[in-house]
C-alpha positions, 0 to 999 in steps of 0.5 A: 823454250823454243830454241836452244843454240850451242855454238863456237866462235872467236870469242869462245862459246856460247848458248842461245836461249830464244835466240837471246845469249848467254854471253854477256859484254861489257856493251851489253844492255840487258840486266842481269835479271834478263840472263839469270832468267835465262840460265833458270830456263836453262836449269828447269828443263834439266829439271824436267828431263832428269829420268832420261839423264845416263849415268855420264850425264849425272857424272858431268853434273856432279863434276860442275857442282864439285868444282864450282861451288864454293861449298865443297873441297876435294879431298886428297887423301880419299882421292885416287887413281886406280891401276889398269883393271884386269877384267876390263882394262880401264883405269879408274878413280875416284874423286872425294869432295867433302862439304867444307866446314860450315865456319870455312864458308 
């Protein structure tokens, strides 16, 4: 991978790999083996910079995963939001996701 391309436009954003986007419409001629191997190229450099990655960057990732995935749901009753710490003055949370029930998938 050469090229990485992040950018916003009018029709949103979008990521270049090589020049070639992520993006794809309905007058688009390329397969959709042509993006999944560019979202893959995408995914293994991750792979391979992952022991650089910070603790807000692997919060991120799990943020996607919870959300996106079909295998997981949020548990509300071990969810919570935190009053204002007195040692630091944040408030904090915690978000519980639990795989869902093989039979649920």
């Amino acid at each position: 991978m050469k090229k990485i391309e992040i950018n916003e436009g009018c029709f949103g954003h979008d990521v270049l790999i090589n020049d070639e986007s992520l993006f794809t419409h309905e007058f688009d001629n390329r397969s959709p083996e042509k993006i999944s191997g560019l979202q893959t190229s995408l995914i293994l450099k991750l792979d391979e910079i992952k022991d650089s990655l910070d603790m807000m960057d692997w919060v991120a990732i799990a943020e996607i995963i919870a959300s996106r995935s079909n295998e997981y749901e949020m548990n509300e009753d071990e969810s919570k939001d935190y009053d204002k710490c007195d040692q630091c003055g944040n408030y904090g949370y915690t978000l519980v996701y639990n795989k869902k029930d093989e039979t649920n998938i």
